[in-house]
Each structure stands twice: as structure tokens, then as C-alpha cells.
N, C-alpha and C positions, 0 to 999 in steps of 0.2 A: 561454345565459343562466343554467338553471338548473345547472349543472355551475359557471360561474364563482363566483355564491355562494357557493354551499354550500363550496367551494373554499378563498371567502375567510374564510369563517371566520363570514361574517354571515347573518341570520337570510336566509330566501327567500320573499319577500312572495308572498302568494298558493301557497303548498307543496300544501296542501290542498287548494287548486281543481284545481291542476297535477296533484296525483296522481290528481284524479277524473277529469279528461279523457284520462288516459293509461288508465286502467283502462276508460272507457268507449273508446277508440282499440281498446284489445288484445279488448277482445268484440266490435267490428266488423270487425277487418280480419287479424285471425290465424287460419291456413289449420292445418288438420289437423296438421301438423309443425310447426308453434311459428312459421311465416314472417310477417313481420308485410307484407311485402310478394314478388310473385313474384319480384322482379330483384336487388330490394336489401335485404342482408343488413344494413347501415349503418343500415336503421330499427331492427335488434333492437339494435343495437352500442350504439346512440347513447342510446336507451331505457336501455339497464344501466347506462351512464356517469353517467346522469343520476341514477336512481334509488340506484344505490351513493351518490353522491355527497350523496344527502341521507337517506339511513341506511334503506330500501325493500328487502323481501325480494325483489331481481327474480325470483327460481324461484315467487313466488305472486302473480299481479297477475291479476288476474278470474280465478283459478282456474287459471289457465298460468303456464310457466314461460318467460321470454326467453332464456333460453339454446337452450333447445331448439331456434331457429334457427339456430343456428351449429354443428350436428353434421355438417354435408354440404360438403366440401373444392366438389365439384361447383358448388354452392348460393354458397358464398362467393367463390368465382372468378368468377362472373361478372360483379362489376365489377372485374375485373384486379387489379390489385395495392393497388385501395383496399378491398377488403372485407377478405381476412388481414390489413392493416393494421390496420383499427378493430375487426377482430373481437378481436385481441390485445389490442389496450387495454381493449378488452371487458373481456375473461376476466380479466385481469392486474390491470383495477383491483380487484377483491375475491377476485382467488384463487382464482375460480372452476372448478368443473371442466367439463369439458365432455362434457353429455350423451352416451352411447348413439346410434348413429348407427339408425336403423329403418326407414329410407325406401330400403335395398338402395344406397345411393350409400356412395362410400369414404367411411370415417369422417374426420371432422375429428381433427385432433391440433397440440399448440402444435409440434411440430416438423417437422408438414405446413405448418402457416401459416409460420415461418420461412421454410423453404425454398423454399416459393413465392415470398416478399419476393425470398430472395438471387437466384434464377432470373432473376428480373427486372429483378436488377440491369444496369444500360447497359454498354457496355465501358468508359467512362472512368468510371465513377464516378456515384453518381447513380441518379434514377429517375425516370419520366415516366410518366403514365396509358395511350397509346397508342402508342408508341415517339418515337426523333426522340431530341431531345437532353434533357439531364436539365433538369424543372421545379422550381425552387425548394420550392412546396408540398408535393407528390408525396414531392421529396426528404425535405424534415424530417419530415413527418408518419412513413413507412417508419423513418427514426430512430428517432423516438417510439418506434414499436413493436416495434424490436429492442433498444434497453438495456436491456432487464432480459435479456436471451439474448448477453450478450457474453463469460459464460464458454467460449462454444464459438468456436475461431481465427476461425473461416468469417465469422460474423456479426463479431467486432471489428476484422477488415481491410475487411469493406463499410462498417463503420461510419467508419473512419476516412479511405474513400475517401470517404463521403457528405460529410464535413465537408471535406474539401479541395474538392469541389464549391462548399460551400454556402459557402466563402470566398473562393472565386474569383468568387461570383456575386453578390458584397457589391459595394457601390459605395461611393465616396469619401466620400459622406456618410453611410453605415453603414448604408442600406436596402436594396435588393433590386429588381429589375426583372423580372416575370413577367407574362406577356400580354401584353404590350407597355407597360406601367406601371409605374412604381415604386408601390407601394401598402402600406398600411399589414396587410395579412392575410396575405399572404408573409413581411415581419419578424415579427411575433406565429408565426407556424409555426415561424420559424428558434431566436427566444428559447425555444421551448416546448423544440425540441429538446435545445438546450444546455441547459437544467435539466433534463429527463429524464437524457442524458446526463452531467449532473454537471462540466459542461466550464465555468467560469470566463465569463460575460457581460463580462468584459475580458478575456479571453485574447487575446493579439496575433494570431489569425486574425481575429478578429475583431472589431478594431480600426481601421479608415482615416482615417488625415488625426485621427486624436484622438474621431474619430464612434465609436458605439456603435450595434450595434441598438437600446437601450432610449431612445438619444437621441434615435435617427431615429424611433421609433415616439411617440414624443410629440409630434414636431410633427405628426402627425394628427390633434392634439384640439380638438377646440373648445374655445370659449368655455364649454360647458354642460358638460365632461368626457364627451362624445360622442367620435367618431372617423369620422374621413372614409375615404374608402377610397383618394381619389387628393386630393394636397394643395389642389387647389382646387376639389374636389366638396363637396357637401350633408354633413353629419352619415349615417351609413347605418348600418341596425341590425346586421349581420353581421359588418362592420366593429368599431362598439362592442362588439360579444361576443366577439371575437377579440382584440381589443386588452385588453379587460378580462382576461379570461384567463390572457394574456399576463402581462398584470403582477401577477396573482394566482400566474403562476407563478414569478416575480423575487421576491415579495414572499415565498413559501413557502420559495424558495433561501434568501434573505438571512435567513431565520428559523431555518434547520436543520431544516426541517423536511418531512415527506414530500412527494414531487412531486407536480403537479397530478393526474396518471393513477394514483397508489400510495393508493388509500383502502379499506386493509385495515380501518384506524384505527375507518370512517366506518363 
């Protein structure tokens, strides 16, 4: 929520409170090496995202640095192929460097997280959280966090097998089916992609029957400008923050101006 804001350009009601609960979050629950949790690296990632995104020195927040969770490849792998994911977006959204590794485990490096991503690329194309066939999310999100790494072959052939994925797994009326649902937080993953990417929201990949992701992702809305998660569910908050996003990140393309994850700027 507070990443889509700030995103969009508008003030972030309640910044203040948000930043005191974060600061009081990181003096209770970050462990000697900078971990804000033992498993998942995705608390430090998401922390940086946030904080970048609303102009927040992450290397000072109760006196720690957030980065300094993401120096251990070890550390970050084990949530498979979503930690080097978000950890990229991490570092990338402000350029960040990444800590000194001091905990005797290999150091982290952006061309260790890379590599991990393509490793786990599927054989057709794609990427999934525990193997099996490639997941919609999975997939675009790993996108996300290789376009800025596409001067290197390796990474702009996965990239360009992820999208031939991600448009074979479009449906007729331009959404997406994951878990067994067409839902509205799969299209928001897919649009993020493509503006990350730079790749045209009408590009004929991604175009069916005349539908658009940005089409299909609106008939998720309410009445209130809410977002459903499946088209005849409740309004749901994860949902609306995804969708929001989403079109903070259409709204950022159609403007020229930097991507939802690029806030050197912020």
C-alpha cells in the first residue's frame, strides 16, 4: 500500500505513524546480521521497497541497516527463487550496494542473484516456486527482477522465453488463470512486468479477442474503486494493493516516466 503511493505520486496518509512502526518492528525483531526474520529475506526486501519509495534512509532505521540482510546467497535462497527475486528489486530500487558478507556464508552478489533466478528457470520457459509447470506470478514477478540485467544474452533469452510463457497463459478475455482462478493479482504481476520490461500493454502478445491485461484487470473493481481477487468475491485488501500498483505502474509508463521498482529519483 505504502509502495503504491508513494509510487503514485500522492502524499501517504499516515507516513509518520508507518515509519514509527517500522522502526519500532526493526528493534524487536532484527537478529545480529541485519535479518529481520530467520527464513524470510522478503521482510528485509519489502521493508527497502517501501522505505525507498517514500524517501527513508533504509542503511539507518533504529540504528540498523536493512540491507545488511541480504549479504548471505545462503540466507536468500531459502525461499527459492522468490528471495533473489525481491531481493533485486531491493537493491535496484535505489542502487543500493550490497553489504559485506560477515556471517562466514558466501557473499551475496547481483550476479549471484541473477544466476540463481536463470538456474531456475523450467525447461519451457518460465518459473514456478517448487517445481511443476511454470506459475503466472512466479513468472512475472522473476521478470521484474531481471530487466535491468538484460544487457547480459543469458538473462534477455530467459526473459524473452518468460514472456512467451506469460502469453500463452493469457486467456481470451486478457486475464490470467493461476491456482485454479482467473484472478485479478496474477494480471497486476503480469502489467508490472511489462512496464518493468518496457514491453508495450498493447503489444499483440498481449492482446486477445481485442482484451487487454489493463481491461481485464478492471473488471475486478468495485463499486468503491476496491478490487476483488476473483470476479465474484468480496472487495479484498491484497487484491486492491496489487491492482493499485498495477496501474500506478500503467499510469508511470503512460507518463515516461521511471518504473514502479526505479526510485533512484525518490
Amino acid at each position: 500500500a505504502v509502495l503504491g503511493l508513494a509510487r503514485s505520486g500522492r502524499d501517504v496518509p499516515g507516513a509518520d505513524a508507518y515509519y514509527a512502526s517500522v522502526v519500532e518492528y526493526v528493534q524487536k525483531a532484527m537478529d545480529e546480521n541485519g535479518r529481520l526474520n530467520r527464513s524470510r529475506s522478503t521482510e528485509n526486501s519489502r521493508l527497502i521497497l517501501a522505505l525507498t519509495a517514500i524517501g527513508k534512509d533504509v542503511t539507518h532505521v533504529a540504528g540498523r541497516s536493512l540491507l545488511d540482510g541480504l549479504d548471505s546467497m545462503a540466507f536468500i535462497t531459502k525461499q527459492s527463487v522468490n528471495g533473489p527475486v525481491w531481493a533485486l528489486l531491493a537493491l535496484d530500487s535505489g542502487a543500493y550496494d550490497i553489504p559485506e558478507n560477515t556471517a562466514g556464508t558466501t557473499q551475496a552478489t547481483r550476479d549471484g542473484y541473477v544466476d540463481y533466478i536463470l538456474n531456475a528457470e523450467l525447461p519451457g520457459g518460465g518459473w514456478s516456486f517448487a517445481g511443476g509447470d511454470a506459475e503466472t506470478d512466479i513468472t512475472a514477478m522473476a521478470l521484474q527482477a531481471l530487466a535491468k540485467y538484460r544487457d547480459r544474452q543469458d538473462v534477455a533469452d530467459a526473459v524473452e522465453r518468460g514472456l512467451t510463457v506469460l502469453s500463452q497463459q493469457q486467456e481470451e478475455n486478457g486475464g490470467v488463470v493461476s491456482w485454479g482462478s482467473s484472478n485479478s493479482e496474477s494480471v497486476a504481476q503480469v502489467i508490472v512486468a511489462l512496464t518493468e520490461l518496457d514491453v508495450s500493454l498493447t503489444d499483440s502478445r498481449f492482446v486477445k479477442s481485442g482484451n487487454t491485461l489493463v481491461s481485464r484487470l478492471l473488471e475486478f473493481r468495485t463499486e468503491n474503486g476496491a478490487f476483488r481477487h476473483i470476479l465474484d468475491g468480496e472487495e479484498d485488501v491484497m487484491a486492491t494493493e496489487q491492482g493499485f500498483y498495477a496501474l500506478v505502474a500503467v499510469s508511470r509508463a503512460e507518463q515516461g516516466k521511471s518504473t514502479l521498482y526505479t526510485m533512484t529519483e525518490a
